[in-house]
N, CA, C and O atoms as a GROMACS GRO file, in nm:
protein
  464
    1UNK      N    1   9.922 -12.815  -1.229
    1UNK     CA    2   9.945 -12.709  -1.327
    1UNK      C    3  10.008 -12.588  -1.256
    1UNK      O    4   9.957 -12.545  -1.153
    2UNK      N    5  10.130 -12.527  -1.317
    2UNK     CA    6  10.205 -12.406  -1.253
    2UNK      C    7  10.150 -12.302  -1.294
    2UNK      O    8  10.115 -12.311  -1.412
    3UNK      N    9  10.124 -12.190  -1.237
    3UNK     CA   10  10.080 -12.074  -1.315
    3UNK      C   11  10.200 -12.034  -1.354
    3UNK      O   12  10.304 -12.062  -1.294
    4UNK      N   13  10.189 -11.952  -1.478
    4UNK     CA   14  10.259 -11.863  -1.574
    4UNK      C   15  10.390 -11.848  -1.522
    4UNK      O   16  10.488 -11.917  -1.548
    5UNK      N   17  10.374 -11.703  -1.409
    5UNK     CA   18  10.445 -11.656  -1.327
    5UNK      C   19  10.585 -11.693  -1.273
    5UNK      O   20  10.698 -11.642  -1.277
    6UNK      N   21  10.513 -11.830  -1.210
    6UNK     CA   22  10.621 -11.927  -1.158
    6UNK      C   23  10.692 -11.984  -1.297
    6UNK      O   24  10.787 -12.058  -1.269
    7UNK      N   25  10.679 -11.973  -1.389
    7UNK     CA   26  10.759 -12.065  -1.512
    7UNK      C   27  10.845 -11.968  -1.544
    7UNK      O   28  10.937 -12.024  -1.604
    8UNK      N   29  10.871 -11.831  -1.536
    8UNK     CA   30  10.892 -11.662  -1.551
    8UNK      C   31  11.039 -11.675  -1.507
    8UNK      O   32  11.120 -11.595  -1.554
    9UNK      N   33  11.068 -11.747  -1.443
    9UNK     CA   34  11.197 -11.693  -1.372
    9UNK      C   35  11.297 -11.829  -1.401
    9UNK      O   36  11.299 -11.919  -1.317
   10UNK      N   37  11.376 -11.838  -1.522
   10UNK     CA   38  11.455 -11.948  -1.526
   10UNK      C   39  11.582 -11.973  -1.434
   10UNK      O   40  11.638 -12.082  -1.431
   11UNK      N   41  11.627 -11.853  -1.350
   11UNK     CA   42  11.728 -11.939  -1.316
   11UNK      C   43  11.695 -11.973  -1.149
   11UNK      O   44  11.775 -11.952  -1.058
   12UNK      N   45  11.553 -12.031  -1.131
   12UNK     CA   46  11.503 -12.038  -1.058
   12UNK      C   47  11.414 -12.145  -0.964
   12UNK      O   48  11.294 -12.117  -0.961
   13UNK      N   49  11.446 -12.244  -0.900
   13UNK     CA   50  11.327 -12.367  -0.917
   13UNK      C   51  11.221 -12.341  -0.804
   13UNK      O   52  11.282 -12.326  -0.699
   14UNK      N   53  11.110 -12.332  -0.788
   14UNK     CA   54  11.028 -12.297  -0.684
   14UNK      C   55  11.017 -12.439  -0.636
   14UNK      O   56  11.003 -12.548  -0.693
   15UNK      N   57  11.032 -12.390  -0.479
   15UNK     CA   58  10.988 -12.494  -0.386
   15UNK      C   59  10.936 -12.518  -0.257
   15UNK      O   60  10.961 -12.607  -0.175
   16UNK      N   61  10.818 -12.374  -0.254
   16UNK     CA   62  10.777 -12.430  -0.138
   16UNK      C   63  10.677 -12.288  -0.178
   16UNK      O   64  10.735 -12.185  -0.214
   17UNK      N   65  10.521 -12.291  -0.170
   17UNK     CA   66  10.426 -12.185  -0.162
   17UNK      C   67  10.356 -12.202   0.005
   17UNK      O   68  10.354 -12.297   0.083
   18UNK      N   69  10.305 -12.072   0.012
   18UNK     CA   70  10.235 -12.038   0.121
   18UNK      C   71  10.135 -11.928   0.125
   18UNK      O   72  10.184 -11.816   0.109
   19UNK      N   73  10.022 -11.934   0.142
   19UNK     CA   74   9.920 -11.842   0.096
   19UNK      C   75   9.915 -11.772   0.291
   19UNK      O   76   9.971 -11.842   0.375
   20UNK      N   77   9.884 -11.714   0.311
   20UNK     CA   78   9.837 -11.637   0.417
   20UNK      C   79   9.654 -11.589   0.412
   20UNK      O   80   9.606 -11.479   0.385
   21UNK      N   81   9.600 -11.685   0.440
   21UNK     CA   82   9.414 -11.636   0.371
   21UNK      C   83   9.384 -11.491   0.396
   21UNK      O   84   9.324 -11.412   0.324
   22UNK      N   85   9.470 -11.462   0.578
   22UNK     CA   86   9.373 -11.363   0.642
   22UNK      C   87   9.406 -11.242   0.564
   22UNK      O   88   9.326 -11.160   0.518
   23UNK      N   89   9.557 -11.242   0.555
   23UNK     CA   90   9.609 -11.088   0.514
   23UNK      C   91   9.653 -11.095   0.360
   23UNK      O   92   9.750 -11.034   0.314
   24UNK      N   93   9.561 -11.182   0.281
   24UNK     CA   94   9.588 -11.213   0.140
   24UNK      C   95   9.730 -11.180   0.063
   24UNK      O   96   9.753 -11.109  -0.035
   25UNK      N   97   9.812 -11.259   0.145
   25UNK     CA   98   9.953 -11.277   0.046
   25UNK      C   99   9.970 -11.394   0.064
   25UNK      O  100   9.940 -11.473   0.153
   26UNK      N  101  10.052 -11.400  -0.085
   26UNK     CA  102  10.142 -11.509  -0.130
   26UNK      C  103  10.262 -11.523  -0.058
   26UNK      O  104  10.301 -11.414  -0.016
   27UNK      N  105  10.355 -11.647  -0.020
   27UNK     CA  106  10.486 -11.642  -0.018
   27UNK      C  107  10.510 -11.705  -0.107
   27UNK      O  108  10.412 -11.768  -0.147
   28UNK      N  109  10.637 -11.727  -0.185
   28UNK     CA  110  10.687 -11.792  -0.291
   28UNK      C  111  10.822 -11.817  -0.238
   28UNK      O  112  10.899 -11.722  -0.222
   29UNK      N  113  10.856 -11.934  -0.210
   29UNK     CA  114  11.045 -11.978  -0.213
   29UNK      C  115  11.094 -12.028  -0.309
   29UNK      O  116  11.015 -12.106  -0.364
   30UNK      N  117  11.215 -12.017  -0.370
   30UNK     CA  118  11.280 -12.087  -0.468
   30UNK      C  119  11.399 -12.047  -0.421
   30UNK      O  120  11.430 -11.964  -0.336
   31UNK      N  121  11.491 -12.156  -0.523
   31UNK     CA  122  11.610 -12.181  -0.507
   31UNK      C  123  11.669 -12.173  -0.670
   31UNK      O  124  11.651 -12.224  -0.780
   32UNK      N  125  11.747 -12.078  -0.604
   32UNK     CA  126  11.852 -12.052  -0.759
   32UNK      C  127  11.926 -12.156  -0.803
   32UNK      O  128  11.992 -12.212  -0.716
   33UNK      N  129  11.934 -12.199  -0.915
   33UNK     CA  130  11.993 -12.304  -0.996
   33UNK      C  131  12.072 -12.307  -1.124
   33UNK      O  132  12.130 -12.402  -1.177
   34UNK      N  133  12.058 -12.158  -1.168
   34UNK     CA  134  12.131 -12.183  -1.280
   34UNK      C  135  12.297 -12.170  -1.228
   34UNK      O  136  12.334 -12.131  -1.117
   35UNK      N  137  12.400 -12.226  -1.370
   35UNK     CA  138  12.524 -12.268  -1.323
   35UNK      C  139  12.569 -12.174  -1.294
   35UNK      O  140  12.600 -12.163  -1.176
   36UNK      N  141  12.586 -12.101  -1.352
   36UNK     CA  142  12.667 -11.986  -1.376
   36UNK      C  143  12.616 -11.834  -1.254
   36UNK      O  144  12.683 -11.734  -1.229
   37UNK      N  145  12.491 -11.866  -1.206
   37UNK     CA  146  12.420 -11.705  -1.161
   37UNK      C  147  12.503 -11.746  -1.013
   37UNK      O  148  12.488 -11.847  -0.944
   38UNK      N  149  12.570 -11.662  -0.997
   38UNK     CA  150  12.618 -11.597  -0.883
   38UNK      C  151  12.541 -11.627  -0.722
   38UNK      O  152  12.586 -11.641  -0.608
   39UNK      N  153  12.446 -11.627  -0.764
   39UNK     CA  154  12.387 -11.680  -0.678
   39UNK      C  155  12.325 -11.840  -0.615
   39UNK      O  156  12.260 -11.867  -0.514
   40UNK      N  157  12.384 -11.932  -0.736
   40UNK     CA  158  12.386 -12.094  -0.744
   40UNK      C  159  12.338 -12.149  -0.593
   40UNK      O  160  12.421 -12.133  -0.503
   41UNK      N  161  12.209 -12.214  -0.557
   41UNK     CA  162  12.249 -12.294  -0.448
   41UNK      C  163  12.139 -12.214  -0.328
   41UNK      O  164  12.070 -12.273  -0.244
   42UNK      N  165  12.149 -12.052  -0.352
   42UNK     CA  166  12.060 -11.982  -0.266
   42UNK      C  167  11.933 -11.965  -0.258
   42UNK      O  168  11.861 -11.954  -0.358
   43UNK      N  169  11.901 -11.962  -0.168
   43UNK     CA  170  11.721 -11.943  -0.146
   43UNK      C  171  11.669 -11.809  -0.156
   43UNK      O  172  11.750 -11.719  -0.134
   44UNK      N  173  11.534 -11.773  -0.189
   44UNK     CA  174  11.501 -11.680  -0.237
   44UNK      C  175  11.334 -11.674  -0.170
   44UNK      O  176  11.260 -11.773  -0.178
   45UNK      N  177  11.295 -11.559  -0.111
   45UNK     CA  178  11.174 -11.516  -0.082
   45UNK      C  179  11.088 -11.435  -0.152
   45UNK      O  180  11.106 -11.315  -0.133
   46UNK      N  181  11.004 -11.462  -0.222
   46UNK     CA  182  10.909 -11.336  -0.274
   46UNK      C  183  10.794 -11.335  -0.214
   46UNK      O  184  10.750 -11.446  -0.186
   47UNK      N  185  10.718 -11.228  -0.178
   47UNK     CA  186  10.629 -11.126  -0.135
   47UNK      C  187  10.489 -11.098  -0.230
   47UNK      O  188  10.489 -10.993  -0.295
   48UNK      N  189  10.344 -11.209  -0.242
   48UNK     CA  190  10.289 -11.111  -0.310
   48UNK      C  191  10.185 -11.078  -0.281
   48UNK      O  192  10.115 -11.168  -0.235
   49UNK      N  193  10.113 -10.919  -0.294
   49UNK     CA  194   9.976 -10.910  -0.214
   49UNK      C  195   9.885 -10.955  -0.323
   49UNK      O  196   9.898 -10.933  -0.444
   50UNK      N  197   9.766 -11.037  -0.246
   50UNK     CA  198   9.646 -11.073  -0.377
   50UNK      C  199   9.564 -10.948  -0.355
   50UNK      O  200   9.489 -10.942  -0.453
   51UNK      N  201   9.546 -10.872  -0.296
   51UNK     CA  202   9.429 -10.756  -0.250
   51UNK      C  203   9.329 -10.794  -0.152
   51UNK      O  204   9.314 -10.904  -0.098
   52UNK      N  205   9.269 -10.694  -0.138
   52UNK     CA  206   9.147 -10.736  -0.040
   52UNK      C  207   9.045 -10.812  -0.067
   52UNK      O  208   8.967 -10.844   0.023
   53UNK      N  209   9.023 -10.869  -0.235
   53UNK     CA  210   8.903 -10.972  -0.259
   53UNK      C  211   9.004 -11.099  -0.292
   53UNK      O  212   8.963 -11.208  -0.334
   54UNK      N  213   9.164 -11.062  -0.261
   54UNK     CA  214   9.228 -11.184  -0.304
   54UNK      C  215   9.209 -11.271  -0.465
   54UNK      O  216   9.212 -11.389  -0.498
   55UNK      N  217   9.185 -11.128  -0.546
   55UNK     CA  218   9.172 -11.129  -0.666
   55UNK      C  219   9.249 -11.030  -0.750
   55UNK      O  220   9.206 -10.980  -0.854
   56UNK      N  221   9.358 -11.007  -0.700
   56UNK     CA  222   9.512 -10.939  -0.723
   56UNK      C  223   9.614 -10.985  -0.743
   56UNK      O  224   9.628 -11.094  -0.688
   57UNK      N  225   9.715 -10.945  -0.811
   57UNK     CA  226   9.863 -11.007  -0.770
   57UNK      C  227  10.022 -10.940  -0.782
   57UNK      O  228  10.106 -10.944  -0.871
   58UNK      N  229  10.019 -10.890  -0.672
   58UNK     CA  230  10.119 -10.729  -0.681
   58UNK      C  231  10.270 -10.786  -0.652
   58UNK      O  232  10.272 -10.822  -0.535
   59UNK      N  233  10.353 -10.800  -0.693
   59UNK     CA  234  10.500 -10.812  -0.612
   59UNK      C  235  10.557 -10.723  -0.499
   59UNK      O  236  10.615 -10.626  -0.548
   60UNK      N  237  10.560 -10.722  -0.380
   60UNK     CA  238  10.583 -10.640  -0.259
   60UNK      C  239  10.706 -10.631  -0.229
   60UNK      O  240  10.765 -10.524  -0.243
   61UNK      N  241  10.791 -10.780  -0.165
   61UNK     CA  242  10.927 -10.757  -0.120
   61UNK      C  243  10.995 -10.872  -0.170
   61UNK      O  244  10.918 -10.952  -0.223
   62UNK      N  245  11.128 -10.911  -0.169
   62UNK     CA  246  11.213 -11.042  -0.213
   62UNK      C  247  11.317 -11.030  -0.150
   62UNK      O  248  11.358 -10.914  -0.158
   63UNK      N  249  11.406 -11.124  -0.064
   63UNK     CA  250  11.499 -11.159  -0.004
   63UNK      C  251  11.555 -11.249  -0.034
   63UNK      O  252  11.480 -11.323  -0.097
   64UNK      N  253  11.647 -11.287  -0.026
   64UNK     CA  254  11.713 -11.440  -0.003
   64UNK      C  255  11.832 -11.426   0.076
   64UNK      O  256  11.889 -11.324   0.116
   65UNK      N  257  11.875 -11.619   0.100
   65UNK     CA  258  11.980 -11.590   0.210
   65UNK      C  259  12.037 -11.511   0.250
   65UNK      O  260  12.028 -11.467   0.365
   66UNK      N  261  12.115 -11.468   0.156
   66UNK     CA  262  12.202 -11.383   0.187
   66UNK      C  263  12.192 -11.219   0.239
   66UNK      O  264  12.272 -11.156   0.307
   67UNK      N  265  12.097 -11.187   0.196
   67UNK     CA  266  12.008 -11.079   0.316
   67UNK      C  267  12.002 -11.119   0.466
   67UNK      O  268  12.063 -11.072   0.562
   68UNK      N  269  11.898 -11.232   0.457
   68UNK     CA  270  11.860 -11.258   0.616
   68UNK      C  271  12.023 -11.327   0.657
   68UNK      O  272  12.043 -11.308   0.777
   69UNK      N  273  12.088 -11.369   0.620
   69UNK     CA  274  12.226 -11.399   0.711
   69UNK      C  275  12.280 -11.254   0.720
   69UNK      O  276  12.308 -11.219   0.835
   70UNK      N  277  12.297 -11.175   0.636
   70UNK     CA  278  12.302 -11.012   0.707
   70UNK      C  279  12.249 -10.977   0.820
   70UNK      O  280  12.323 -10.933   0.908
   71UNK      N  281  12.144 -10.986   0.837
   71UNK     CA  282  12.044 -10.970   0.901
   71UNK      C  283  12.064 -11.013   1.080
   71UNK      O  284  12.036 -10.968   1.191
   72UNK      N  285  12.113 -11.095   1.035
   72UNK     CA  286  12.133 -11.245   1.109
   72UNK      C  287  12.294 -11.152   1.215
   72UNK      O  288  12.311 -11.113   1.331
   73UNK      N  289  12.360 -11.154   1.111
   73UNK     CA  290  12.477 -11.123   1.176
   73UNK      C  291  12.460 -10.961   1.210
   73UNK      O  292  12.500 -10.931   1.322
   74UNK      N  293  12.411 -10.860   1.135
   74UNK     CA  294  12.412 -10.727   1.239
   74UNK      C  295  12.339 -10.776   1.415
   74UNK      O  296  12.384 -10.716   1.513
   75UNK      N  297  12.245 -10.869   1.432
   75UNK     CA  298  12.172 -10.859   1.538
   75UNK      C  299  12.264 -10.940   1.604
   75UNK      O  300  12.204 -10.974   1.706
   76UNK      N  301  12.350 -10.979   1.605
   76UNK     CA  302  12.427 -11.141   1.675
   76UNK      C  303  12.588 -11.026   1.695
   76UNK      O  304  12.658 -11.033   1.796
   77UNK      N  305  12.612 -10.949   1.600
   77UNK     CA  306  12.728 -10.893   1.611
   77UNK      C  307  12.705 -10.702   1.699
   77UNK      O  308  12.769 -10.615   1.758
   78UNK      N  309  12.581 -10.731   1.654
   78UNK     CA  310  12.506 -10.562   1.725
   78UNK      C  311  12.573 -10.462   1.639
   78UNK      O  312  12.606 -10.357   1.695
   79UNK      N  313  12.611 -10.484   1.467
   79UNK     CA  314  12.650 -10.364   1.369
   79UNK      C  315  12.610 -10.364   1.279
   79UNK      O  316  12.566 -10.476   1.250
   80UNK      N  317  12.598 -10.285   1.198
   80UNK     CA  318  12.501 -10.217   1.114
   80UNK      C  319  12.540 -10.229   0.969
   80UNK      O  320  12.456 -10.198   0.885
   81UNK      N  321  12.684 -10.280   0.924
   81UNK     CA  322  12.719 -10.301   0.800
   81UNK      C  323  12.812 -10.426   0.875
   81UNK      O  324  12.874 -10.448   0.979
   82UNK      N  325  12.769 -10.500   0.723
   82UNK     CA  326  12.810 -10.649   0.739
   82UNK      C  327  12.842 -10.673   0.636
   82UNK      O  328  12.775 -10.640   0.539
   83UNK      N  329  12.983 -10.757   0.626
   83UNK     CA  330  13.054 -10.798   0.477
   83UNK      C  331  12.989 -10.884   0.398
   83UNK      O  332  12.942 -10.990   0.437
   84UNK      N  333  12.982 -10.828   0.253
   84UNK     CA  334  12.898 -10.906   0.176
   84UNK      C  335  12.921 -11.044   0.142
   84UNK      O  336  12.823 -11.113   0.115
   85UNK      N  337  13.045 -11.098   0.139
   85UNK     CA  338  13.118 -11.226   0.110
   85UNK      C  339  13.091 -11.288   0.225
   85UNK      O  340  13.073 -11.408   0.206
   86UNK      N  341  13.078 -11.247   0.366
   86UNK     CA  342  13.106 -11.338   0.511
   86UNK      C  343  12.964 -11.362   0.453
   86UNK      O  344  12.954 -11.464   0.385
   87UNK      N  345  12.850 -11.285   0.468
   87UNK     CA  346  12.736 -11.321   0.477
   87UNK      C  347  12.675 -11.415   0.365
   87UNK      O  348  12.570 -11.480   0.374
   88UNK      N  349  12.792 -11.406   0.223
   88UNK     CA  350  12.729 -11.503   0.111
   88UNK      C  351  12.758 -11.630   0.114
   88UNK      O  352  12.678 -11.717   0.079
   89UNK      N  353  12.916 -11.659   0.171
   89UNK     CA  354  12.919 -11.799   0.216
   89UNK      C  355  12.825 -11.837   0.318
   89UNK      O  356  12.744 -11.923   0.283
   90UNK      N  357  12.817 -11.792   0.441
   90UNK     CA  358  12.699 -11.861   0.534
   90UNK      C  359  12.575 -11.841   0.504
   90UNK      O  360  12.485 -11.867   0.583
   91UNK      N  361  12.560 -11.806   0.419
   91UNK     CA  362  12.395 -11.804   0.360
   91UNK      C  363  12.396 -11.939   0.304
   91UNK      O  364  12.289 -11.999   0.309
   92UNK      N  365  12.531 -12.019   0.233
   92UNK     CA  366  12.513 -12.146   0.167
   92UNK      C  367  12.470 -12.264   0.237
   92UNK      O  368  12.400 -12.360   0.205
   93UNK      N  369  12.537 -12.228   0.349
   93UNK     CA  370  12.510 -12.300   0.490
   93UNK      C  371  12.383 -12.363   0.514
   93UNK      O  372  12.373 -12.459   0.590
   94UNK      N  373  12.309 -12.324   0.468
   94UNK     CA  374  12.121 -12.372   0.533
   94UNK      C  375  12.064 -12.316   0.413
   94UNK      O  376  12.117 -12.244   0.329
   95UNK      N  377  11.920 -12.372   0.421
   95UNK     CA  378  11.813 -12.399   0.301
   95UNK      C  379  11.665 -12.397   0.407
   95UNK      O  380  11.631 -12.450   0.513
   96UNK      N  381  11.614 -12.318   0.322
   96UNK     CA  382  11.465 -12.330   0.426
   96UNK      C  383  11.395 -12.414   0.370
   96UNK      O  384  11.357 -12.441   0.256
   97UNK      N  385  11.381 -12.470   0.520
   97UNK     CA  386  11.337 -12.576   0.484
   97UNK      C  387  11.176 -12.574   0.497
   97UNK      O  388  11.126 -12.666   0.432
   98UNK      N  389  11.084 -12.495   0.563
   98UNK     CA  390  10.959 -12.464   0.595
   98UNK      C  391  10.918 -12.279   0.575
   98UNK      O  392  11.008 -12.202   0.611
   99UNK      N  393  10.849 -12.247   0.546
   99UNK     CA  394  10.776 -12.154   0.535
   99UNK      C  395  10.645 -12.126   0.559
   99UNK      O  396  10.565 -12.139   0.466
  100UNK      N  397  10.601 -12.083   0.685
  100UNK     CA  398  10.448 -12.082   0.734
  100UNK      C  399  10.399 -11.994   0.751
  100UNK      O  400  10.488 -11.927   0.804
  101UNK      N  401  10.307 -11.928   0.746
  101UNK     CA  402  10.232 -11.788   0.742
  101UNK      C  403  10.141 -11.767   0.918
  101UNK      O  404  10.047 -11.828   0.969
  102UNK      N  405  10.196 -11.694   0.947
  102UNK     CA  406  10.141 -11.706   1.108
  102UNK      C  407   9.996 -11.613   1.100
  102UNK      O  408   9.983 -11.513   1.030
  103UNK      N  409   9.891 -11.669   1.189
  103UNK     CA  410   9.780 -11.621   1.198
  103UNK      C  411   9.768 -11.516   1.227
  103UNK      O  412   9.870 -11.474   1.282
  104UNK      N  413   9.645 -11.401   1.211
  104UNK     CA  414   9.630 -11.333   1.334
  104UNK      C  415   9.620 -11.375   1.454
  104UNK      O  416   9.687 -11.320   1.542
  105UNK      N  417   9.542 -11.476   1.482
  105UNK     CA  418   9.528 -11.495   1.603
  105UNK      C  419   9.656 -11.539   1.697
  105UNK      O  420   9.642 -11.565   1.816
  106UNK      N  421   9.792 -11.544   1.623
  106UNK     CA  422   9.913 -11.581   1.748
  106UNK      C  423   9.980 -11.413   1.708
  106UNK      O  424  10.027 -11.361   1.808
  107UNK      N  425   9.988 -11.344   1.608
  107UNK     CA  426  10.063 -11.241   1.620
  107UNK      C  427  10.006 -11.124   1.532
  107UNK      O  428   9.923 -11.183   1.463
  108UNK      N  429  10.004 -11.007   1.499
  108UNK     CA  430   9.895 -10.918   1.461
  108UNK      C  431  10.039 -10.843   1.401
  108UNK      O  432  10.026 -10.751   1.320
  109UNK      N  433  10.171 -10.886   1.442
  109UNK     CA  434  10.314 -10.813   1.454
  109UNK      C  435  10.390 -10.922   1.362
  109UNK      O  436  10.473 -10.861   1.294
  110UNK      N  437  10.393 -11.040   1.339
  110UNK     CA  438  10.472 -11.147   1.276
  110UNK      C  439  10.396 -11.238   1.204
  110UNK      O  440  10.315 -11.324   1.239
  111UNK      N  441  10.454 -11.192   1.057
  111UNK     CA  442  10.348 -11.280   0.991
  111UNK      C  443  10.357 -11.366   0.895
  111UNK      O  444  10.269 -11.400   0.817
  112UNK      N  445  10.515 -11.416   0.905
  112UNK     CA  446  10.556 -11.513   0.868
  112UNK      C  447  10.693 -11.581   0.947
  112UNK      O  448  10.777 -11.520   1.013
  113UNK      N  449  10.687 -11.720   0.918
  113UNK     CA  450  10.800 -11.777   0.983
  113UNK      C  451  10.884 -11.862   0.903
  113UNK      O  452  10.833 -11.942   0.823
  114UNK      N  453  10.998 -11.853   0.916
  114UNK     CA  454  11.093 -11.932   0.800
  114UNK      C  455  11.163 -12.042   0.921
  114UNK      O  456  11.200 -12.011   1.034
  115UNK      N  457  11.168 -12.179   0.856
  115UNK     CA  458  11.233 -12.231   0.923
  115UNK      C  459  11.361 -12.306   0.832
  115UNK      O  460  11.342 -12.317   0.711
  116UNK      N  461  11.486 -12.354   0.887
  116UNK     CA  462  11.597 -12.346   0.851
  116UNK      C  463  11.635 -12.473   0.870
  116UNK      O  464  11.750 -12.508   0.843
   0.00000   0.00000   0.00000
């Protein structure tokens, strides 16, 4: 059974959850699908805090490819504005393929990991 939420976003297919117990968030991935949205094909990150009894459900942050290939290329190119088109084609490039929520106990600083 899907909750609500996840049914909320049509041009959207979710595919991959990740709870984090210690620091009570959600991750949510999906992949855009409708024909026409501009964004066809791309992956998508959402952010949500459950609270401190993990009986919450707040929306925090959302990314997708095409951010983190920004991202990707200011640190690889060492500049600070990056073309929006270079970065939307190579965002098509790869699909995450894993999403894992890192413990406290390996990092107190990184607290999630996307893999590609």
């Amino acid at each position: 059974m899907m909750p609500q939420w996840l049914k909320m976003v049509k041009e959207r297919r979710t595919t991959g959850l990740t709870i984090d117990q210690q620091r009570h968030v959600l991750y949510a991935v999906s992949e855009f699908t409708e024909p026409d949205y501009k964004l066809k094909g791309l992956d998508q990150v959402d952010v949500f805090d459950l609270g401190v009894l993990g009986n919450e459900f707040q929306a925090r942050l959302s990314f997708n490819s095409v951010d983190l290939m920004k991202k990707v290329a200011q640190f690889r190119y060492r500049k600070q504005q990056v073309d929006y088109a270079n970065a939307h084609e190579g965002a098509r490039e790869f699909k995450l393929a894993k999403v894992e929520a890192i413990p406290f106990s390996e990092s107190s600083q990184i607290n999630l990991l996307l893999v590609t």
